[in-house]
C-alpha positions in Angstrom: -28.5 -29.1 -26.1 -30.5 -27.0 -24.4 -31.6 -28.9 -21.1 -28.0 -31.3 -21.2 -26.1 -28.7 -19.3 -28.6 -27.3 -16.6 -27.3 -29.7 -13.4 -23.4 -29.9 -13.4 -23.2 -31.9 -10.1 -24.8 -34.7 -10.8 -22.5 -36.9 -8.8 -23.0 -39.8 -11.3 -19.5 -40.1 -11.3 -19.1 -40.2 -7.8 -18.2 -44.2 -8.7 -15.6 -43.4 -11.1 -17.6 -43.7 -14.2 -18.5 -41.1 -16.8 -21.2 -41.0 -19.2 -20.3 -40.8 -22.9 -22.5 -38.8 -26.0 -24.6 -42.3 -26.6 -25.6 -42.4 -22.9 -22.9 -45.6 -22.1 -21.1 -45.5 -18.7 -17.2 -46.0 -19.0 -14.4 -46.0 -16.7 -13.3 -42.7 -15.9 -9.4 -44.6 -16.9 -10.9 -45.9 -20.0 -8.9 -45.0 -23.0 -11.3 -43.4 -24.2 -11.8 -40.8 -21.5 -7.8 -40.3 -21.6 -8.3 -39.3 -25.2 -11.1 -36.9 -24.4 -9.6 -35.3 -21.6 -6.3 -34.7 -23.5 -8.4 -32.8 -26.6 -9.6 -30.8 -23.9 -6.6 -30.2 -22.4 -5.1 -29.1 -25.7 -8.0 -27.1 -26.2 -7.7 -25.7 -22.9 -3.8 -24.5 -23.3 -5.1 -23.0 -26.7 -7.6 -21.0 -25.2 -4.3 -19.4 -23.0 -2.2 -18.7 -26.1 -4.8 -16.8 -27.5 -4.8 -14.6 -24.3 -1.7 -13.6 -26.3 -0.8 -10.9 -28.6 -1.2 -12.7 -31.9 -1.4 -11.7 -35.7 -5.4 -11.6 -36.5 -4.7 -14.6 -39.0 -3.1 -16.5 -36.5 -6.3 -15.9 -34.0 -8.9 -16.5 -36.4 -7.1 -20.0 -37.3 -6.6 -20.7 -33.6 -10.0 -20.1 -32.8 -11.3 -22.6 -35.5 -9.2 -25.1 -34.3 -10.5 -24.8 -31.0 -14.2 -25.4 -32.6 -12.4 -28.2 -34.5 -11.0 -29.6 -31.4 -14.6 -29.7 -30.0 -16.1 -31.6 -32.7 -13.3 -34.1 -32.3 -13.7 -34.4 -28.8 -17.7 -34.9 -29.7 -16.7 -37.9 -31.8 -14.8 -39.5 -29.1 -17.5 -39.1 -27.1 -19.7 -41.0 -29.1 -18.5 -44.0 -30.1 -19.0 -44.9 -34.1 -20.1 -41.2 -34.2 -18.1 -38.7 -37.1 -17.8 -35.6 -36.6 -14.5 -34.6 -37.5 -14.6 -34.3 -41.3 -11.2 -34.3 -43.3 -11.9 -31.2 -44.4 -10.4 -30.0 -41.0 -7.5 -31.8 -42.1 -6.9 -29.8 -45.8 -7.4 -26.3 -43.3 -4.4 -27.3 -41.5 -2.2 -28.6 -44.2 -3.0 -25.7 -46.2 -2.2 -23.6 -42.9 0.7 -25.3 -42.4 2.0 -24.7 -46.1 1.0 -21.0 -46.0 3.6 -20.6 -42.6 6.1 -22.8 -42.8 7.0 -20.8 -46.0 7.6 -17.9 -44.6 10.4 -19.4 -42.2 13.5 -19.7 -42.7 14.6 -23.8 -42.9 16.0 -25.3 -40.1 19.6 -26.4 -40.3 19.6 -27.5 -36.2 17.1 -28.0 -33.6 15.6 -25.2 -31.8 14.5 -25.3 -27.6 10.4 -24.8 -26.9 11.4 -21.1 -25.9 11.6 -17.8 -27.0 8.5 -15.0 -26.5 5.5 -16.0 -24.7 3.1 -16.9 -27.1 6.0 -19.2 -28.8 6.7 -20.9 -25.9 2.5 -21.2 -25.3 2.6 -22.8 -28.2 5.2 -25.1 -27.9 3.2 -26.3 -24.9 -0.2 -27.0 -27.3 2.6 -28.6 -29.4 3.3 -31.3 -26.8 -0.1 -31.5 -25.4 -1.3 -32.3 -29.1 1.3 -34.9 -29.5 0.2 -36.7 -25.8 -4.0 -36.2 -27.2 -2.8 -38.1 -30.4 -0.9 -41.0 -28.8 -3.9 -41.0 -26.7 -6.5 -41.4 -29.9 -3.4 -43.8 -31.7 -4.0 -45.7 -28.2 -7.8 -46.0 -28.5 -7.5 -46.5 -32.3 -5.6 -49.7 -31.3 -8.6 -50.9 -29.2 -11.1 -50.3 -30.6 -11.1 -48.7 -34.2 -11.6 -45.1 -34.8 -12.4 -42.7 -38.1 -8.8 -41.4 -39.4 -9.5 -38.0 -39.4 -9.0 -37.5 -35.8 -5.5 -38.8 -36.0 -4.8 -36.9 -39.0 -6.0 -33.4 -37.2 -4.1 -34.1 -34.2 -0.9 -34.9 -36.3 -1.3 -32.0 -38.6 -2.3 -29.6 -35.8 0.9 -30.6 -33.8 3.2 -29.6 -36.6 1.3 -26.5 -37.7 1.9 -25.3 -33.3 5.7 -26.2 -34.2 5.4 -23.6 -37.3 3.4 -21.6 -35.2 5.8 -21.1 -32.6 8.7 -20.2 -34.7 6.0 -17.3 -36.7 5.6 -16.2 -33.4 9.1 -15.7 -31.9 9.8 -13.8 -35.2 6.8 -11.4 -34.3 9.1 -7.7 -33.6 12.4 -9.2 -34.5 12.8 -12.0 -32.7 14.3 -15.1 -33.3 14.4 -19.2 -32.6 16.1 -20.3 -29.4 18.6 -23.2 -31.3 19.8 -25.6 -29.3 23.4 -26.1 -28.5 25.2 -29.5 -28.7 28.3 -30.4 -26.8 28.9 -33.1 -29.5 28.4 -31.0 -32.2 30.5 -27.9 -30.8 33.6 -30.8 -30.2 33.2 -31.9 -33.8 33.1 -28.0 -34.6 29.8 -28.1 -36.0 28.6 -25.8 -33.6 29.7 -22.4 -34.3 
């Protein structure tokens, strides 16, 4: 790695290509690329919720996940490449167990709002859900290890746990949403 990221402008991709991990040119709109950029992106928007106050536990997790997040954006970088393993995958199910016990169930849907760092997280939340339609997308053309699918599942409904731990940091609460239908049928009270 040492040389790889001395000249950033290279203006290779001045033609709207991009170089991929096994020195291939693609398409900068190749499904591939989408994929890559929406890990990033995801990795990106975690980066800003742990600008946040969070629980130590809650950073130390978020911060492997953003290491996790590299090493899947590695493998789609390099086609046949693994470098994802699936015990990324066990973390966050086992994270996801650990939290979502604590919580109270949910008898109605709640809003992507609250505190800050709930709402930031509801945000990774959707931005994992777009980077794994984007993988399911390249898995359908051309096919791809599981485990990246897996992660970006898991890790979208561990940010959904995530965001209801943190709106219940000093007393708060989930934003539930309110249904005209359901307050007509006196559901809703």
């Amino acid at each position: 790695m040492g040389n790889r990221l001395t000249e950033i402008a290279t203006r290779t991709g001045d033609d709207g290509s991009t170089g991929l991990g096994d020195n291939t040119r693609v398409s900068k709109d190749s499904l591939r690329v989408h994929a890559m950029g929406d890990v990033d992106e995801l990795n990106s928007n975690i980066g800003v919720l742990l600008c946040e106050p969070l629980p130590d536990k809650v950073r130390e997790m978020l911060v492997e996940v953003q290491h996790q997040l590299f090493n899947l954006g590695g493998e789609l970088s390099i086609p046949g490449f693994e470098l994802l393993k699936v015990e990324a995958v066990a973390h966050l199910d086992a994270a996801l167990a650990e939290h979502n016990a604590a919580l109270p169930r949910l008898a109605e849907f709640i809003l992507p709002a609250g505190s800050r760092a709930a709402s930031l997280a509801h945000v990774c939340r959707t931005v994992a859900r777009r980077a794994e339609r984007a993988v399911v997308a390249l898995d359908q053309a051309e096919k791809l290890n599981a485990s990246p699918r897996h992660y970006l599942n898991r890790l979208s409904d561990l940010l959904f746990v995530l965001s209801r731990v943190l709106n219940r940091m000093d007393g708060g609460d989930d934003v539930y949403w309110k249904s005209e239908r359901m307050a007509k049928a006196g559901l809703d009270e």
